[in-house]
TORTOR-321933 format. One record per residue: residue number from 1; x, y, z of N, C-alpha, C, O in turn. Coordinates in Angstrom, 2 decimals. Each point is the difference from the previous one (the first is absolute). Layout:
residues N
[NUM,[X,Y,Z],[X,Y,Z],[X,Y,Z],[X,Y,Z]]
...
end
This chain:
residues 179
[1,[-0.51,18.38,11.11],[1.13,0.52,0.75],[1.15,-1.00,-0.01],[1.18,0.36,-0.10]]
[2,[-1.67,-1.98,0.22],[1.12,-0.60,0.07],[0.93,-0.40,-1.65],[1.17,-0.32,-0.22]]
[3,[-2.01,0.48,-0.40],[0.53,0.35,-1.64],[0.71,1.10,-0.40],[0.73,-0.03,-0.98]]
[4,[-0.85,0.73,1.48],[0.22,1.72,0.03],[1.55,-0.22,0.71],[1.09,0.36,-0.45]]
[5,[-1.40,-1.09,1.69],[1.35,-0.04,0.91],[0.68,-0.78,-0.42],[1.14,0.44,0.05]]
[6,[-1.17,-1.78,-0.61],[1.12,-0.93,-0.49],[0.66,0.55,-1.89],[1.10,-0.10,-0.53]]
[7,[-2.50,0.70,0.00],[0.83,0.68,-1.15],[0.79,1.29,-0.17],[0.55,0.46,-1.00]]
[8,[-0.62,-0.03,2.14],[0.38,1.85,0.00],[1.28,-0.13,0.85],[1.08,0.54,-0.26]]
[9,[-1.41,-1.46,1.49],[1.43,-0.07,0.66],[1.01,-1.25,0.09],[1.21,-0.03,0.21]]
[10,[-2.31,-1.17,-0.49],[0.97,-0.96,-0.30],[-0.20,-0.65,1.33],[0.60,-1.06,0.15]]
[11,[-1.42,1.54,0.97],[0.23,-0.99,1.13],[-1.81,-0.79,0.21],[-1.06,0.62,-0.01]]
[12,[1.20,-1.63,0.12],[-0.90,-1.28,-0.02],[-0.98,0.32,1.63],[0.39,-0.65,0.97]]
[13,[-1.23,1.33,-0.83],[-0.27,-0.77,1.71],[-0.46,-1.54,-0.38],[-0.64,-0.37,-0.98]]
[14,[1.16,-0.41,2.07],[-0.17,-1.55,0.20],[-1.51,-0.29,0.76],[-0.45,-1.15,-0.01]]
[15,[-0.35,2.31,0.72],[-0.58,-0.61,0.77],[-1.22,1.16,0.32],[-0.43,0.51,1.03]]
[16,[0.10,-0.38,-2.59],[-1.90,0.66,0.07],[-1.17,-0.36,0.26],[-0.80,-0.60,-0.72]]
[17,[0.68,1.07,2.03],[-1.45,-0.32,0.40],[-0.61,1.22,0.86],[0.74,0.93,0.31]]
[18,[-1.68,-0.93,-0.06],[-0.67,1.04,0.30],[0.14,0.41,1.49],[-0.46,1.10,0.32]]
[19,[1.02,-1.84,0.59],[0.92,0.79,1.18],[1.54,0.72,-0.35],[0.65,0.64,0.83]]
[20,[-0.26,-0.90,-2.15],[1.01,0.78,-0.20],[0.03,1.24,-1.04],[0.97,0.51,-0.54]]
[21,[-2.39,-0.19,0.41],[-0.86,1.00,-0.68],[-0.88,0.99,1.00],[-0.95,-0.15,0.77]]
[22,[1.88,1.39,-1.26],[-0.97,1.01,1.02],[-0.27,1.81,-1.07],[0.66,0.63,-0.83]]
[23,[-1.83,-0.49,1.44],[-0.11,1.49,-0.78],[0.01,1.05,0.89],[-0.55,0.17,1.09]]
[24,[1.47,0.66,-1.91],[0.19,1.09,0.65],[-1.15,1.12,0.18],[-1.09,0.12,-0.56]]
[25,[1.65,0.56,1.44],[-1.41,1.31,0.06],[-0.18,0.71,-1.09],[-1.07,0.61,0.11]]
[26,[1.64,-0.37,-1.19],[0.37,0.61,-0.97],[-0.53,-0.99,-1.65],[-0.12,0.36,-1.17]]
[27,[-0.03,-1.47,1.73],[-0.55,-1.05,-0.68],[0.89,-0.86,-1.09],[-0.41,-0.77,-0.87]]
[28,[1.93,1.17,1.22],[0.75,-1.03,-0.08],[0.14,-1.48,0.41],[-0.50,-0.61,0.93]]
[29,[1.27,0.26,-1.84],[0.33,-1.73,0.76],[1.22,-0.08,0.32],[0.98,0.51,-0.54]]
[30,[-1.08,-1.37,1.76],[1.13,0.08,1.13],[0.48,-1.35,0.05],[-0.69,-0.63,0.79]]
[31,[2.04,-0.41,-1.58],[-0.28,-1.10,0.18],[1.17,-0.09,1.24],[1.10,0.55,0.07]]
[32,[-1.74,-1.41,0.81],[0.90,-0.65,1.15],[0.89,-1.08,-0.10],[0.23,-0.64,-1.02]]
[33,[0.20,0.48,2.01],[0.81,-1.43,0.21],[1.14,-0.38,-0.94],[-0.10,-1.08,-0.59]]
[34,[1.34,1.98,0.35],[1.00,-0.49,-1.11],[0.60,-0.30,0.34],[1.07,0.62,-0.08]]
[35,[-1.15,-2.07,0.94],[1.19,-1.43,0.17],[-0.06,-0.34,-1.05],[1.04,-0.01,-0.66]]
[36,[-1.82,-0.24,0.30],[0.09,-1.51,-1.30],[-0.34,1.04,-1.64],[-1.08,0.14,-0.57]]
[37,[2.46,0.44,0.16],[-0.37,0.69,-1.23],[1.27,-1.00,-0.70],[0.65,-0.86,0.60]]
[38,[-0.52,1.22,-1.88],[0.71,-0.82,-1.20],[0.23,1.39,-0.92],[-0.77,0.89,-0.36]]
[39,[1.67,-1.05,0.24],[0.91,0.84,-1.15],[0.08,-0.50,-1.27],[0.68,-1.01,-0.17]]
[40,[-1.37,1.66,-0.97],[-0.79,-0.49,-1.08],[1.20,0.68,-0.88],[0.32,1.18,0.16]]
[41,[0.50,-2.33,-1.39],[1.15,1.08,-0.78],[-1.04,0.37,-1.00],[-1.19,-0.32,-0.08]]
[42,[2.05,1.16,-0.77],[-0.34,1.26,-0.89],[-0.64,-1.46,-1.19],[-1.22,0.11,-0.17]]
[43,[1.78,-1.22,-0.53],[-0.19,-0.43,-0.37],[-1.77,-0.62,-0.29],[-0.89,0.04,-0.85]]
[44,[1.22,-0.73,2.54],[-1.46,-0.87,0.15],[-1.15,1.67,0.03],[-1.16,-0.15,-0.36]]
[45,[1.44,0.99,0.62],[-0.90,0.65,0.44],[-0.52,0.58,-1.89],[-1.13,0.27,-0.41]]
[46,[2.16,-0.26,-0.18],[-0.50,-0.11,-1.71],[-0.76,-1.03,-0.41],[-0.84,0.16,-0.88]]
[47,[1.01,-1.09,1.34],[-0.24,-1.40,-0.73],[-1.55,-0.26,0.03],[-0.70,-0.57,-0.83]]
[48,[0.34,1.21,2.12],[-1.18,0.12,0.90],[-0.76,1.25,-0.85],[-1.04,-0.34,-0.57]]
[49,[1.31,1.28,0.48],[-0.69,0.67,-0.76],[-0.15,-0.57,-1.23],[-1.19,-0.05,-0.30]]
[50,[2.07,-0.51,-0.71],[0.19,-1.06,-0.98],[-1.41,-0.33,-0.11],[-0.80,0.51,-0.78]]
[51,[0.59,-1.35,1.58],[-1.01,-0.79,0.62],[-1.33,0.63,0.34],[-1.07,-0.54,-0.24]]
[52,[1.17,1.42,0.67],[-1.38,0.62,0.24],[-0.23,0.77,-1.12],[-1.22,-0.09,-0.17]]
[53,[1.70,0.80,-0.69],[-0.21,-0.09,-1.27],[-0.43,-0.72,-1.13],[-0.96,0.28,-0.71]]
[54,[1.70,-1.20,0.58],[-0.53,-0.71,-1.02],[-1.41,-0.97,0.49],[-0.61,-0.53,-0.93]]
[55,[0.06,0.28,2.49],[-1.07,0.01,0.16],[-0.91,1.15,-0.37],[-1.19,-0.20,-0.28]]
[56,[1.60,1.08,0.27],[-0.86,1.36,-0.15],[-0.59,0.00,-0.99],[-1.22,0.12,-0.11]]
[57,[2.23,-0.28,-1.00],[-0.66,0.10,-1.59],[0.22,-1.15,-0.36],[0.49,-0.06,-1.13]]
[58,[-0.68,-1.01,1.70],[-0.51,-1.46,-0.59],[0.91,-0.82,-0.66],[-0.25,-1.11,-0.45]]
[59,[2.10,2.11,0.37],[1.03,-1.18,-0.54],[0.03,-1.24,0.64],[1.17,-0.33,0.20]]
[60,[-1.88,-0.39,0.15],[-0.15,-1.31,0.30],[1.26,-0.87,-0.83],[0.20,-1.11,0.48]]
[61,[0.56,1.43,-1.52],[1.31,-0.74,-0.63],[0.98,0.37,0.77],[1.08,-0.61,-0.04]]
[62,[-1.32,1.82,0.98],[1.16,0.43,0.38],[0.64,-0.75,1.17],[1.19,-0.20,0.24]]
[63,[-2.27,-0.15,0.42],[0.07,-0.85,1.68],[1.10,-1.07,0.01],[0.97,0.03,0.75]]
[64,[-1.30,-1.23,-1.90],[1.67,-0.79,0.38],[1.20,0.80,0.50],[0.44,-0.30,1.11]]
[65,[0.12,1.26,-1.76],[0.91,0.80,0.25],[0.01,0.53,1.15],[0.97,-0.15,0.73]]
[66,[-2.06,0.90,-0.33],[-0.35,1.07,1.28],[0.54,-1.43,1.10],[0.88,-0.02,0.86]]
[67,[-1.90,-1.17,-1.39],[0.14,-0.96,1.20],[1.74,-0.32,0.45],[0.31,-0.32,1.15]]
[68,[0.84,0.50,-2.44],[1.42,-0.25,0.22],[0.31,0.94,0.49],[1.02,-0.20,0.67]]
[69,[-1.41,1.33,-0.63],[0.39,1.44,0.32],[-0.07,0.25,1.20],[0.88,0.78,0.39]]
[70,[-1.82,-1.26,0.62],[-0.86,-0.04,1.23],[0.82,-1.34,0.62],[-0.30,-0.26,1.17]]
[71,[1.12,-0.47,-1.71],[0.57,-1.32,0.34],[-1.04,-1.25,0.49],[0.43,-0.98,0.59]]
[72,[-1.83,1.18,-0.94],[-1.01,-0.87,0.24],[0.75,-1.55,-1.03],[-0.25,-1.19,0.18]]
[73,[1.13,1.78,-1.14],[0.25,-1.38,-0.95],[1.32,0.07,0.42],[0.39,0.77,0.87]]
[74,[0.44,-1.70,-1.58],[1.42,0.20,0.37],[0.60,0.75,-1.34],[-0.53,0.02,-1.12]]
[75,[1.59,0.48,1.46],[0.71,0.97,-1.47],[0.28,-1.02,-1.21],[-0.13,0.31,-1.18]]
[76,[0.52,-1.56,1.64],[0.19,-1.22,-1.00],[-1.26,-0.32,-0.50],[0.12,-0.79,-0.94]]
[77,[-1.10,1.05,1.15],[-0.98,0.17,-0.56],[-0.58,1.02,-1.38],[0.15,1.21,0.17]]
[78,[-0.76,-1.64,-1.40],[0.17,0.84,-0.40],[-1.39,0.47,-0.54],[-0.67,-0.96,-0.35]]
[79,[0.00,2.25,0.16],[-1.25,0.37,-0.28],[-0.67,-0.85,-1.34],[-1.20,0.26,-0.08]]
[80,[1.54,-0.95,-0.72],[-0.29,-0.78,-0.95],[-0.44,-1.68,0.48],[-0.61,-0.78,-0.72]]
[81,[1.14,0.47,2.28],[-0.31,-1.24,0.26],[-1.46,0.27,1.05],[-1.06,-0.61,0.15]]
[82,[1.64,1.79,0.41],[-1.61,0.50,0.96],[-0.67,0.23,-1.12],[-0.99,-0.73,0.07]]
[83,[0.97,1.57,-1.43],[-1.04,0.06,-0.40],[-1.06,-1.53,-0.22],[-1.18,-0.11,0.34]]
[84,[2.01,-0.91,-0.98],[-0.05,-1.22,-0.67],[-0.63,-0.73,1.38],[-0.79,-0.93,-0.15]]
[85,[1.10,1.29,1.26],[-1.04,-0.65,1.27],[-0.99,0.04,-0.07],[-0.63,-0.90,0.56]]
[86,[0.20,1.50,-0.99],[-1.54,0.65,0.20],[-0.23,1.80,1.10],[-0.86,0.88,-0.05]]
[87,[1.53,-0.97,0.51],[-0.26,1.00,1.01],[-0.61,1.43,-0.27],[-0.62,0.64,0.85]]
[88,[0.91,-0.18,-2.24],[-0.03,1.24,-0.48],[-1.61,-0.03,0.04],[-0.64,0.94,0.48]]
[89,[-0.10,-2.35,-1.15],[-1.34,-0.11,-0.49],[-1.01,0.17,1.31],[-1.03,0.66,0.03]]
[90,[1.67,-1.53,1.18],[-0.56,-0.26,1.22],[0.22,1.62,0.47],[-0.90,0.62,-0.57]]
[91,[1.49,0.08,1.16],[0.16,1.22,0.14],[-0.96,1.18,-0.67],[-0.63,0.87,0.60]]
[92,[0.68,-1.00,-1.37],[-0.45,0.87,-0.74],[-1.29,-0.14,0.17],[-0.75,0.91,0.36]]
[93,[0.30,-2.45,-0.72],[-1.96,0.20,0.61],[-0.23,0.47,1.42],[-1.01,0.58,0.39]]
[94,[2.29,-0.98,0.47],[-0.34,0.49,1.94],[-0.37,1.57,-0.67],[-1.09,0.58,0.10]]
[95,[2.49,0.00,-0.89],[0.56,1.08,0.72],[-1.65,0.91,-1.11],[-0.30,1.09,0.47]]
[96,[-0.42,-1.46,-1.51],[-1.12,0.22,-0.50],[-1.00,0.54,0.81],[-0.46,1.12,0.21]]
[97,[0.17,-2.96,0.44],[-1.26,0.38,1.06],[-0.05,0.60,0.76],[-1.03,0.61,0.26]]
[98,[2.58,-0.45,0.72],[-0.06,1.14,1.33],[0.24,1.12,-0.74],[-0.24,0.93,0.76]]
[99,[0.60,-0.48,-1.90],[0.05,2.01,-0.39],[-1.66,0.11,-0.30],[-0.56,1.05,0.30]]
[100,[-0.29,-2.25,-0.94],[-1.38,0.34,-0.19],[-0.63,0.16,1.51],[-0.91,0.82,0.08]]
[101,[1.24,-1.43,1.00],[-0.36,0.44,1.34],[-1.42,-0.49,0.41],[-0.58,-0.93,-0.57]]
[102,[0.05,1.69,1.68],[-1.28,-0.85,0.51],[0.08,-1.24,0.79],[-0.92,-0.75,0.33]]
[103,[1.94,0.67,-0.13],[0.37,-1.62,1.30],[-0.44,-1.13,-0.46],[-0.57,-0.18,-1.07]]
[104,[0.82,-0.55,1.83],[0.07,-1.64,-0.37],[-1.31,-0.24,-1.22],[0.08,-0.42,-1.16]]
[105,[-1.27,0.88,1.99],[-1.57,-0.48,-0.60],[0.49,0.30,-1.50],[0.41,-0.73,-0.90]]
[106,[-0.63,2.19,1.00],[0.17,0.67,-1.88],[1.15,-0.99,-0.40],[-0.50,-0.88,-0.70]]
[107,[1.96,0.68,0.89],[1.03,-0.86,-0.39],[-0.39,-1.66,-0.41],[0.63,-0.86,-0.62]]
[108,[-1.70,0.87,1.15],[-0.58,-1.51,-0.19],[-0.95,-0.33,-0.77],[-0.27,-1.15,-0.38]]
[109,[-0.62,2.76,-0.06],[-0.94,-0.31,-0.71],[0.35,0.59,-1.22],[-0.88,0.16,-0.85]]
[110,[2.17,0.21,0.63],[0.65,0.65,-1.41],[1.09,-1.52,-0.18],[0.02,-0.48,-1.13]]
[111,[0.50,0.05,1.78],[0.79,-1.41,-0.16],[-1.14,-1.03,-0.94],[0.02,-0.49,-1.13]]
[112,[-0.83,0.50,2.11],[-1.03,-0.61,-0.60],[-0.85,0.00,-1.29],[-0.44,-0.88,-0.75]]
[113,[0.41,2.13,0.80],[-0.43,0.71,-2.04],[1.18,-0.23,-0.83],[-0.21,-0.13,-1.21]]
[114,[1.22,0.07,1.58],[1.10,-0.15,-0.77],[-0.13,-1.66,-0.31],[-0.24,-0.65,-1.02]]
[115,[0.46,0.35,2.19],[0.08,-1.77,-0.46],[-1.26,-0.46,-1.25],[0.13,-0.76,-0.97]]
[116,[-1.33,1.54,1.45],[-1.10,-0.28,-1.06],[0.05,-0.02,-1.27],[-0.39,-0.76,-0.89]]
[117,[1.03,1.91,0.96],[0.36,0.52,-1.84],[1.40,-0.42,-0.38],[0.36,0.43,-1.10]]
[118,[0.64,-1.29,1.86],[0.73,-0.79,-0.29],[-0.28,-1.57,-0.24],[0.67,-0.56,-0.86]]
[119,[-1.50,-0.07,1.46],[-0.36,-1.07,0.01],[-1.63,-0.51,-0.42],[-0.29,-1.17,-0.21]]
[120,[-0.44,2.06,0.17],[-1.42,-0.32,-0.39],[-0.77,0.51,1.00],[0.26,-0.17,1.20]]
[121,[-1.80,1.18,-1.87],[-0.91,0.51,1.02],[-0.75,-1.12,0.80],[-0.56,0.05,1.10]]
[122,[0.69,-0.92,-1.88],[-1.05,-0.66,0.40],[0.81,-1.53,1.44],[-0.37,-1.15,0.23]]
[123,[1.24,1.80,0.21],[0.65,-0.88,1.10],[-0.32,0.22,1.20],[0.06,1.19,0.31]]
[124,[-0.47,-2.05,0.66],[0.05,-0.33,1.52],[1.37,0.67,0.21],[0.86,0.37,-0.79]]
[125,[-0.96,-0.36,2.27],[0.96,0.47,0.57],[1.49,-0.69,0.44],[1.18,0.33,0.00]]
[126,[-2.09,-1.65,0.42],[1.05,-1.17,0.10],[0.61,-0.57,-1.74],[1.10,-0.55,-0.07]]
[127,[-1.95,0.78,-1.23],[0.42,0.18,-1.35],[0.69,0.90,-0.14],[0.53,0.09,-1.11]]
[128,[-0.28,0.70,1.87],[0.82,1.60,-0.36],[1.28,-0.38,0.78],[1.02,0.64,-0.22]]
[129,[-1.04,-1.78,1.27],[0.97,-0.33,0.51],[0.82,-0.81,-0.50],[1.20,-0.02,0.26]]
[130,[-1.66,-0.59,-0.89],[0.49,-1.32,-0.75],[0.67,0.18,-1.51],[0.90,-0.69,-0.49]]
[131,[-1.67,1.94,-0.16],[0.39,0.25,-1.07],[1.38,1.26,0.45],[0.78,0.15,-0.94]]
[132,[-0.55,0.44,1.82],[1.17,0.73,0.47],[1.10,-0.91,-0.07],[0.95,0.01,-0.78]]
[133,[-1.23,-0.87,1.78],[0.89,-1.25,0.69],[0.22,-0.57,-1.44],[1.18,-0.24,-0.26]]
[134,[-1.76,0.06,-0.36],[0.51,-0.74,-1.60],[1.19,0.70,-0.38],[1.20,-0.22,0.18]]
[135,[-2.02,1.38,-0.91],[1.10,0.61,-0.24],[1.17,0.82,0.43],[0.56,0.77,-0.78]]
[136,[-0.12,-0.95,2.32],[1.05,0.32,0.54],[0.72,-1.33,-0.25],[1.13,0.27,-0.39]]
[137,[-1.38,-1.80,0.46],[0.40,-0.51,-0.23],[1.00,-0.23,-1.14],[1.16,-0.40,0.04]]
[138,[-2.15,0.87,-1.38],[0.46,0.13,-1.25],[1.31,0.75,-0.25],[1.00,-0.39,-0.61]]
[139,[-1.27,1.88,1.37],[1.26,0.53,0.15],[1.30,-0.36,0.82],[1.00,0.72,-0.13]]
[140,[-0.98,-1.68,0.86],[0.60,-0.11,0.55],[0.65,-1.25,-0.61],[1.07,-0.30,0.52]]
[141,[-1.50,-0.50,-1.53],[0.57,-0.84,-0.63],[0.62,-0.10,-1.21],[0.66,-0.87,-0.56]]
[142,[-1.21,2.57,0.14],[0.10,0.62,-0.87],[1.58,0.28,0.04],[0.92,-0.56,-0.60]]
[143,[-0.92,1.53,1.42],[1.58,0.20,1.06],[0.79,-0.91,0.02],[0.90,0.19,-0.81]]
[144,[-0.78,-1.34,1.50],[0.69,-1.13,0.41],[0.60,-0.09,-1.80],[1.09,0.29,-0.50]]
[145,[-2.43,-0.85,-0.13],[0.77,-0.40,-1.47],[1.02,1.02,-0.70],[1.04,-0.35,-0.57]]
[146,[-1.48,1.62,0.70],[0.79,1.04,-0.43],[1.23,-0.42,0.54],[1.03,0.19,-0.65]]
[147,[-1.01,-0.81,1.93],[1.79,-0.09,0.56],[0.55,-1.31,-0.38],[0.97,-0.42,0.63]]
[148,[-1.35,-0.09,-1.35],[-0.06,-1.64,-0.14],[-0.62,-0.86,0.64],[-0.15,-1.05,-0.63]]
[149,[-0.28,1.06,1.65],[-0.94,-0.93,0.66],[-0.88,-0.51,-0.46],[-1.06,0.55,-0.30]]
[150,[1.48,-2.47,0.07],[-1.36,-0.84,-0.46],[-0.91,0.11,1.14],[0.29,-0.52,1.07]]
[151,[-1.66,1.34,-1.30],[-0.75,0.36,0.85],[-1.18,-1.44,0.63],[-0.75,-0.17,0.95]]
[152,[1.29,-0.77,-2.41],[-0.54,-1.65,0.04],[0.41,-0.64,1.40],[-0.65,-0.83,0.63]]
[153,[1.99,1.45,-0.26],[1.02,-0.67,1.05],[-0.58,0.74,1.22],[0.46,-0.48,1.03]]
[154,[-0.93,1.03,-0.90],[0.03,1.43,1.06],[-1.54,-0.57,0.89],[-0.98,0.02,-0.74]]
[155,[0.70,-0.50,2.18],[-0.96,-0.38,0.21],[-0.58,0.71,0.66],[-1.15,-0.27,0.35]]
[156,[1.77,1.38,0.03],[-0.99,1.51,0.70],[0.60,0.94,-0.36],[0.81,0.46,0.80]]
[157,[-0.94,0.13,-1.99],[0.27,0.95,-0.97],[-0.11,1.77,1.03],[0.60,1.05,-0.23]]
[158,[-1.39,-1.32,1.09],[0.53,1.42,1.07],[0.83,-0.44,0.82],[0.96,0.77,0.00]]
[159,[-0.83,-1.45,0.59],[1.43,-0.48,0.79],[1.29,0.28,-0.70],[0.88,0.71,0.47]]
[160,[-0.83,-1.49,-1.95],[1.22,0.36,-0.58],[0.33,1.53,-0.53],[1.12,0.39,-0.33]]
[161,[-2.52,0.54,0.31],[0.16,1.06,-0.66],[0.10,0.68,1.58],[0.24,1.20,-0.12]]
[162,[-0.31,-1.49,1.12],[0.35,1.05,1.37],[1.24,-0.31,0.20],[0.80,0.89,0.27]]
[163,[-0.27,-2.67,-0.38],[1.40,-0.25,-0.11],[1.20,0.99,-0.92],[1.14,0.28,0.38]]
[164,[-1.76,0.12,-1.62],[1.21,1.01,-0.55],[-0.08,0.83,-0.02],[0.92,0.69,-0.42]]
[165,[-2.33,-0.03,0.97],[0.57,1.39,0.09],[0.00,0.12,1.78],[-0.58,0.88,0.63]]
[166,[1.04,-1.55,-0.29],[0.32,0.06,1.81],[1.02,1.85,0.03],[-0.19,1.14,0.42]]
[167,[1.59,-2.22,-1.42],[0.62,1.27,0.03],[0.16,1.21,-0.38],[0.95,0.77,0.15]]
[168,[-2.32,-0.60,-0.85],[-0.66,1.64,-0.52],[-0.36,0.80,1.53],[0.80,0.93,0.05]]
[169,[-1.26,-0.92,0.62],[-0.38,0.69,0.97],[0.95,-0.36,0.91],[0.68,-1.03,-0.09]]
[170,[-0.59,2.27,1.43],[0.39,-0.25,0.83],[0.10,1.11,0.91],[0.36,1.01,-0.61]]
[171,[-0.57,-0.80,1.98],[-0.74,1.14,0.52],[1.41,0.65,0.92],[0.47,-0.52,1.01]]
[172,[-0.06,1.62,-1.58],[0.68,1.06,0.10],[0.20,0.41,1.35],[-0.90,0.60,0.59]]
[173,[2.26,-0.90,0.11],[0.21,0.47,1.65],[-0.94,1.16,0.10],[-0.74,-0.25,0.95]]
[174,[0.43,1.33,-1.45],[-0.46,1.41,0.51],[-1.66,-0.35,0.32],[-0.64,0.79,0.70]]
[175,[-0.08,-2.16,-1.32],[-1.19,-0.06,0.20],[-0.70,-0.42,1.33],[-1.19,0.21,0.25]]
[176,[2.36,-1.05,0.83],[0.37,-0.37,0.87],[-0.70,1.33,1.12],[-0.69,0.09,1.02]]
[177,[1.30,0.64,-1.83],[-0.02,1.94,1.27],[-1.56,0.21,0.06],[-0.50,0.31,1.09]]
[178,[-0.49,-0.49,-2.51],[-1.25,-0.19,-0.57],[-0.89,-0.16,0.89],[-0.76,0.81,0.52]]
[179,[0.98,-2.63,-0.27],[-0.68,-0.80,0.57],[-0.66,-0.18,1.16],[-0.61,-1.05,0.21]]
end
């Protein structure tokens, strides 16, 4: 209903919870309490479908963009430097495991088969940790050099890689209404 209501009319309720949820005799839904609504433009309310789309059918390339579109990045930002973050790769395994479903447990024990057949069957768990942690590392130095960075110079190679992309993200007044 609240998808239905921010894409069909454009207005946001700020403040869903289940005292401001009622059913009708008729077995409608009745939402209460519209102090705190947000007026959603024609734009974001595309951008958003954008977005729930290309989750749908798995454009996972598409998201840098969706993310400028949604103003999660800044417009000076451009979908070629989010891609080059990493973010598209990280995303895409979340946005994987939660469409395969089954909650955390199943999400942990398919993370886990994955890491296996990425890294070796025959690994411990704390080995499955270590060999991840490797190679996030790798990529991430991987990155840095791609931008020029003597990664020789660099003495916490995630510090400097959260340092530049600080100004890739950044969380959008309307998420504020969300929260």
């Amino acid at each position: 209903a609240y998808l239905t209501m921010l894409l069909d009319t454009g207005v946001l309720h700020c403040d869903p919870h289940k005292g401001n949820l009622l059913r009708t005799t008729d077995g409608r839904l009745c939402i209460l309490d519209w102090g705190m609504t947000l007026e959603v433009p024609k734009d974001l309310q595309y951008s958003l479908l954008e977005f729930i789309a290309h989750i749908n059918v798995e454009d996972y390339d598409a998201i840098p963009q969706d993310f400028i579109n949604l103003g999660f990045s800044p417009p000076t930002v451009t979908a070629e430097r989010l891609q080059s973050s990493g973010i598209t790769e990280g995303l895409s395994f979340a946005f994987r495991q939660l469409a395969a479903g089954g909650g955390p447990k199943k999400i942990q024990e398919r993370v886990k088969e994955e890491f296996l057949q990425r890294y070796g069957s025959d690994l411990t768990d704390e080995e499955l940790r270590k060999a991840a942690r490797a190679d996030m590392m790798q990529r991430m130095e991987e990155q840095l050099a791609a931008e020029g960075v003597d990664v020789k110079g660099v003495t916490n190679i995630m510090e400097e890689v959260s340092r530049r992309n600080r100004e890739l993200f950044s969380l959008p007044p309307y998420v504020l209404y969300l929260a």
